[in-house]
C-alpha positions in Angstrom: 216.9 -25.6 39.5 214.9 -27.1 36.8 211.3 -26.9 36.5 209.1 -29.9 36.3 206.8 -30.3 33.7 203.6 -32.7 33.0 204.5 -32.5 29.2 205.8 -35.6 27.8 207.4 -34.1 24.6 209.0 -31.7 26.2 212.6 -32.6 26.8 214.8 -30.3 28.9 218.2 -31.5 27.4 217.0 -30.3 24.0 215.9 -27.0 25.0 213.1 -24.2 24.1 214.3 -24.6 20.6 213.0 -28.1 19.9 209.8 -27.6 21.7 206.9 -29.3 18.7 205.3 -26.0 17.7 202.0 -26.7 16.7 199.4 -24.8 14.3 199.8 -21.1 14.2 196.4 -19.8 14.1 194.9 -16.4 15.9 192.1 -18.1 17.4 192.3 -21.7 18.5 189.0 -21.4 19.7 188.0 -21.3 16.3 190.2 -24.5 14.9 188.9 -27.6 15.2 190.4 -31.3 14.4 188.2 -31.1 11.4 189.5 -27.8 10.1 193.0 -27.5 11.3 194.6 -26.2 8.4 191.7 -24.0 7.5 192.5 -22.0 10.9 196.4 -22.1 9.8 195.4 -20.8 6.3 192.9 -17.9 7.6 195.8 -16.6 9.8 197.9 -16.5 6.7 196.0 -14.9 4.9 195.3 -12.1 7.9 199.1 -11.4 8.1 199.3 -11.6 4.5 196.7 -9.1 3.7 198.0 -6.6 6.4 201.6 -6.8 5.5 200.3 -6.2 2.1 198.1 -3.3 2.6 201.1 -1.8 4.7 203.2 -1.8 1.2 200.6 -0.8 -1.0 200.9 2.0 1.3 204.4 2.7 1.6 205.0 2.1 -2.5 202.8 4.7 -2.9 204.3 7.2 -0.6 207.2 6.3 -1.9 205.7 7.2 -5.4 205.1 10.4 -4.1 201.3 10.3 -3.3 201.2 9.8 0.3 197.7 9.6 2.9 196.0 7.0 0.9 194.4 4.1 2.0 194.9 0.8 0.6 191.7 0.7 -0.9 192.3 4.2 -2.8 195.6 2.7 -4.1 193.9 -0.4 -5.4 190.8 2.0 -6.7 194.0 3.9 -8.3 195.2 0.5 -10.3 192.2 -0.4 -11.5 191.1 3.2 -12.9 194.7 2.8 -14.8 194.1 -0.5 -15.7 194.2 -1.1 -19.6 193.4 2.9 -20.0 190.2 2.6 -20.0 187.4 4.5 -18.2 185.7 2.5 -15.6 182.4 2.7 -13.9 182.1 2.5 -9.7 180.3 -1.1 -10.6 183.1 -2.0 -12.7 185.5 -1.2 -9.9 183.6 -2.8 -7.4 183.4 -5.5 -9.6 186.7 -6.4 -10.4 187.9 -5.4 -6.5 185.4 -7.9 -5.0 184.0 -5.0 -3.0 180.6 -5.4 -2.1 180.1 -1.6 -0.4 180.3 0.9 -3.5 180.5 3.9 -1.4 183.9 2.9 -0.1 184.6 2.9 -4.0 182.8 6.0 -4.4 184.5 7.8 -1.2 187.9 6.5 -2.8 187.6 7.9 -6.0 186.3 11.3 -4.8 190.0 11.3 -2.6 191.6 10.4 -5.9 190.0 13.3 -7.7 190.8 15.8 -5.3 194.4 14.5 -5.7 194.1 14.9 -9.8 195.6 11.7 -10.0 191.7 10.3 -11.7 189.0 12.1 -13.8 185.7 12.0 -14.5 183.3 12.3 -17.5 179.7 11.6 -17.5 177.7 9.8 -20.5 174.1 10.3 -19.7 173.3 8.9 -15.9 177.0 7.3 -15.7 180.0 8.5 -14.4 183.3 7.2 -15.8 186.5 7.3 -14.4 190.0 7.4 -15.7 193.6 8.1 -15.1 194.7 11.6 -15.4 198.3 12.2 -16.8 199.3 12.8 -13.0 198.0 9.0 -11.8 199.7 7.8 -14.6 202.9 8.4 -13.7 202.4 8.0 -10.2 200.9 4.5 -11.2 204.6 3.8 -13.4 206.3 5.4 -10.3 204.9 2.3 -8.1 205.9 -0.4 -11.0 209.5 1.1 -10.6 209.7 0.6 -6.9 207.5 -2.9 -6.9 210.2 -4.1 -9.5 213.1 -2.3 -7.1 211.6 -3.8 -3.8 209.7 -6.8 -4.1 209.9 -8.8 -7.7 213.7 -9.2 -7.2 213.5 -10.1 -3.6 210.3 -13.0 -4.3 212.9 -14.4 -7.2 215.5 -14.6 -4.4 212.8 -17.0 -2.6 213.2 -19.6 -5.5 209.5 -19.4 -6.6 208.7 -19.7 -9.9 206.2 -17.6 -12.4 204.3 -21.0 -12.4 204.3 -21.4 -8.6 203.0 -17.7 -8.0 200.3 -18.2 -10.7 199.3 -21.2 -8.7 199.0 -19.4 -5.4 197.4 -16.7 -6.9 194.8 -19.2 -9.0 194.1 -21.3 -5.2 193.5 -17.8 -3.6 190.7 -16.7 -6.1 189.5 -20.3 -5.7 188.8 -20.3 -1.8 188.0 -16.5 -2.0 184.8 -18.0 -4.1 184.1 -20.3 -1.5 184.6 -17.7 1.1 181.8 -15.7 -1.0 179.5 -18.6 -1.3 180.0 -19.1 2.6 179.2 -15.6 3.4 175.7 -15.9 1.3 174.6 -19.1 3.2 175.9 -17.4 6.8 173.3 -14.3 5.5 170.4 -17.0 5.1 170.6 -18.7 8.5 
């Protein structure tokens, strides 16, 4: 037998399958008429960032420098970047992290992993990538190209439409920032 519903979209000749699905957020109680999309956006973004923590991690196991954390693999990239040494501000800097010693505590790991080294010029420590995190930094290029550039092509975006994502997502993560300082002051 059939069960009776209230609903006036739903149709039972059509099936689960056509049901209207609506937002997709993780906490309705949270989205209102007013910010709708806002609610579908965060919950991108959540899923977005965890799936791409989880590869960050996996790349770089697969590189061959396994039981670090995301954060230590971006710390890793951005030591590398351009070959030059870097202060913990710099890094925290560039990372949008606003707690250095998760910056600090990541590039003591990456020390003791020889993959980054250290020089001091007068109170300041720099930082830089050691042959080793070099090539375990190349080693990730060769598996991002392998494993994910190829398949985002497959997608049919463009250079132009990931520069655009990537250009709105700096964008609201200012806003985000500015929203965070005003939350602080109430």
């Amino acid at each position: 037998m059939m069960k009776k519903t209230n609903d006036p979209s739903h149709n039972p000749d059509q099936g689960d399958a056509h049901r209207k699905v609506g937002p997709i957020v993780s906490s309705a109680h949270l989205a209102s008429d007013s910010a709708m999309e806002l609610s579908e956006l965060e919950f991108g973004l959540i899923v977005a960032g965890n799936a791409f923590n989880r590869w960050m991690v996996r790349c770089m196991n697969a590189a061959g420098l396994p039981e670090l954390s995301p954060l230590d693999i971006l710390v890793l990239h951005s030591v590398n970047h351009r070959d030059r040494a870097k202060k913990t501000a710099d890094i925290c800097l560039v990372l949008n992290v606003e707690d250095s010693h998760t910056v600090t505590y990541a590039l003591k790991k990456l020390l003791k992993h020889g993959v980054v080294g250290s020089e001091k010029h007068g109170k300041e420590t720099f930082y830089s990538a050691t042959e080793k995190g070099k090539s375990v930094c190349h080693r990730y290029r060769e598996i991002r190209e392998e494993c994910l550039v190829d398949s985002l092509r497959t997608l049919g975006f463009s250079g132009a439409d990931t520069g655009a994502v990537a250009g709105f997502l700096r964008g609201i993560s200012g806003l985000y920032d500015q929203a965070a300082r005003s939350a602080a002051s109430l």
